[in-house]
C-alpha positions as CSV (number, residue, x, y, z in Angstrom):
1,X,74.8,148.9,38.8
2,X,73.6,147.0,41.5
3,X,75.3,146.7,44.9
4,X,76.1,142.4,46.0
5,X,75.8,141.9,49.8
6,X,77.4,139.6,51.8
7,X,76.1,137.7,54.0
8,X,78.2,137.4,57.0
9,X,77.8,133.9,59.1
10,X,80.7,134.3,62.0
11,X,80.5,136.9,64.8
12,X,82.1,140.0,66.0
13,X,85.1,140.2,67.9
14,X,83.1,141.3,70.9
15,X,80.8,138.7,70.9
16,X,83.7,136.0,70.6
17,X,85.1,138.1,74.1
18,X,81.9,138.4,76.0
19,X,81.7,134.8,75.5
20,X,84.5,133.8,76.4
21,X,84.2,135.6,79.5
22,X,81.0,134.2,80.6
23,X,82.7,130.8,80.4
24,X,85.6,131.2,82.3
25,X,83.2,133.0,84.9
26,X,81.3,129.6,84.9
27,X,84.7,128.1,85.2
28,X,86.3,129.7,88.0
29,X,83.0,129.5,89.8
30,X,82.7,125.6,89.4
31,X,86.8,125.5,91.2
32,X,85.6,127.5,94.1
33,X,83.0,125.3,95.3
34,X,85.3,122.1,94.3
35,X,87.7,123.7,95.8
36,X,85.8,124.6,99.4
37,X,84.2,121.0,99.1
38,X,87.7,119.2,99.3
39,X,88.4,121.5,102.3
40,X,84.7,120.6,104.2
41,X,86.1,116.7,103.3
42,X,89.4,117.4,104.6
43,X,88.1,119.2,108.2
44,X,85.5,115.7,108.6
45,X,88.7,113.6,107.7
46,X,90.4,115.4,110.6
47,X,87.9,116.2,113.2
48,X,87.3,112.0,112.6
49,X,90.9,111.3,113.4
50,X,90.7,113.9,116.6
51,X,87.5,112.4,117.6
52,X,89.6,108.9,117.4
53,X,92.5,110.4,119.2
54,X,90.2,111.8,122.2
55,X,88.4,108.2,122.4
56,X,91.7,106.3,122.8
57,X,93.4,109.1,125.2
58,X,89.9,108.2,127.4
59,X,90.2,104.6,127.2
60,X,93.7,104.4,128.6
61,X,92.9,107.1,131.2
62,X,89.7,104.8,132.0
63,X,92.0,101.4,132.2
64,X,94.2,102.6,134.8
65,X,92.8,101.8,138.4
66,X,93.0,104.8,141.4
67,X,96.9,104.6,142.6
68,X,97.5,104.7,138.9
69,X,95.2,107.6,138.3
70,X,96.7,109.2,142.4
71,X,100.3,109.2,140.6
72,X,98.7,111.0,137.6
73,X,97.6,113.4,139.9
74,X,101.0,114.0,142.0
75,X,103.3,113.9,139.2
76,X,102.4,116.5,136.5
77,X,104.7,115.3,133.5
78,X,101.8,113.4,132.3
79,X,100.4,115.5,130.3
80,X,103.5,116.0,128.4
81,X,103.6,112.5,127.5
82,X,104.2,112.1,124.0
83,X,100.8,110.9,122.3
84,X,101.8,110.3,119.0
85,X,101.6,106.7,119.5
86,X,97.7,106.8,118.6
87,X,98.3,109.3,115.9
88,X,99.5,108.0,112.3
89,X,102.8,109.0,111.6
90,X,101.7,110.9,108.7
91,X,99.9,114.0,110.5
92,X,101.2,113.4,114.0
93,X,103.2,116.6,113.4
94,X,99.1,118.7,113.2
95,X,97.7,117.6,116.5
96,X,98.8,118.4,119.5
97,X,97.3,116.9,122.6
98,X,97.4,118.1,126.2
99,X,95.8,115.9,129.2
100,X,95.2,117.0,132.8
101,X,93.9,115.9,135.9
102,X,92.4,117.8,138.8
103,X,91.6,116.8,142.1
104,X,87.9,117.7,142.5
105,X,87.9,116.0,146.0
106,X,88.5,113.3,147.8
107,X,87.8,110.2,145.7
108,X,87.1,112.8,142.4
109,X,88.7,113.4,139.7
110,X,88.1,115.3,136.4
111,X,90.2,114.4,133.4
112,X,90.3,116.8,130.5
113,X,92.3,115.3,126.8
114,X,92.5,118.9,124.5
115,X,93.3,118.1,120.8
116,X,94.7,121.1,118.9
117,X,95.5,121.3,115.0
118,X,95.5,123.5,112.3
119,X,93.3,122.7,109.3
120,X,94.2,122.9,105.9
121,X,92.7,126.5,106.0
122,X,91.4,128.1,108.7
123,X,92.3,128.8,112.4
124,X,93.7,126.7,114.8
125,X,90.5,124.1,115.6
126,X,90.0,122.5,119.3
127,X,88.2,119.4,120.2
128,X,87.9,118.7,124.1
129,X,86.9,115.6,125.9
130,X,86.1,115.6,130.2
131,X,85.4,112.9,132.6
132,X,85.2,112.3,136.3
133,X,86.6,109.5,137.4
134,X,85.8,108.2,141.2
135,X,88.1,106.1,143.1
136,X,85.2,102.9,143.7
137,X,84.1,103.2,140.4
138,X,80.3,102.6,139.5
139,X,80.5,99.0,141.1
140,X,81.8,99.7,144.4
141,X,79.4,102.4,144.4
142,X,76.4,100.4,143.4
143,X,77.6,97.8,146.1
144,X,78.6,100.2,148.5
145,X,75.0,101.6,148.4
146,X,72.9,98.2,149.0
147,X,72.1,97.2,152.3
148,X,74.2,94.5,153.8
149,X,71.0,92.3,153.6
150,X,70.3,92.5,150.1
151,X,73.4,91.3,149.0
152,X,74.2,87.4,148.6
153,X,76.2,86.0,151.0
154,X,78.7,85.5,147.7
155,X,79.4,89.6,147.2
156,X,79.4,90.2,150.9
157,X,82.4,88.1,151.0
158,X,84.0,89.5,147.8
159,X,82.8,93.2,149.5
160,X,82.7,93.4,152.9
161,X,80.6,96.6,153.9
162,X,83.4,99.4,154.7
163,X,84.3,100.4,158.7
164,X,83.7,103.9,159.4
């Protein structure tokens, strides 16, 4: 009597299993890192918007002229103005912005704008922007510093040399 084989074309349950897992490792693997690469696009997005948010907080410190910038100075509820005004409505609630100004000496200022938010993941992230502002800015200062003789008769009118 003679024995008939089969032959067998299909595989094992193990193999099915083992390969299986291999793809799903593959899988999972391939989410992380889309995963942490929509996070790195969402931290540029925001640390954009702060840099934005620092820029414009500058500008209106830099537009004001030195009484403006003296109140500032004397009257501390400044820098609890609300600043939500250069911050879309939709994530104004994620950054918080603090401003300050200190008295360096007479005629110097430093101005410090702090942005605070909390990324998607993560801690809390900071972004900080500094300036010294002088009260004859860099014209008077560039004026100030020529000699009376140097200057046209034009600007000596417009700026007389100060009295000491």
């Amino acid at each position: 009597m003679r024995k008939e084989t089969r032959n067998r074309f299909g595989f094992t349950l193990i193999e099915v299993i083992i390969g299986v897992m291999v793809i799903m490792t593959v899988v999972a693997m391939a989410m992380a890192a889309l995963n942490r690469g929509f996070a790195m696009a969402q931290f540029s997005r925001d640390s954009t918007q702060v840099s934005q948010i620092l820029q414009s907080e500058m500008e209106i410190m830099r537009l004001k002229n030195w009484p403006q910038m003296e109140n500032l100075v004397r009257y501390p509820d400044w820098e609890e103005r609300d600043a939500t005004q250069h911050i879309p409505s939709d994530t104004s609630e994620r950054f918080q912005t603090k401003r300050t100004l200190e008295e360096i000496e007479d005629g110097l200022l430093l101005a410090r704008v702090v942005v605070e938010w909390k990324p998607a993941r993560g801690p809390i992230s900071q972004r900080e922007y500094f300036s010294y502002i002088t009260r004859n800015g860099i014209n008077d200062f560039y004026y100030g510093a020529l000699p009376s003789t140097s200057r046209s008769q034009e600007l000596q009118e417009l700026y007389p040399d100060p009295e000491f």
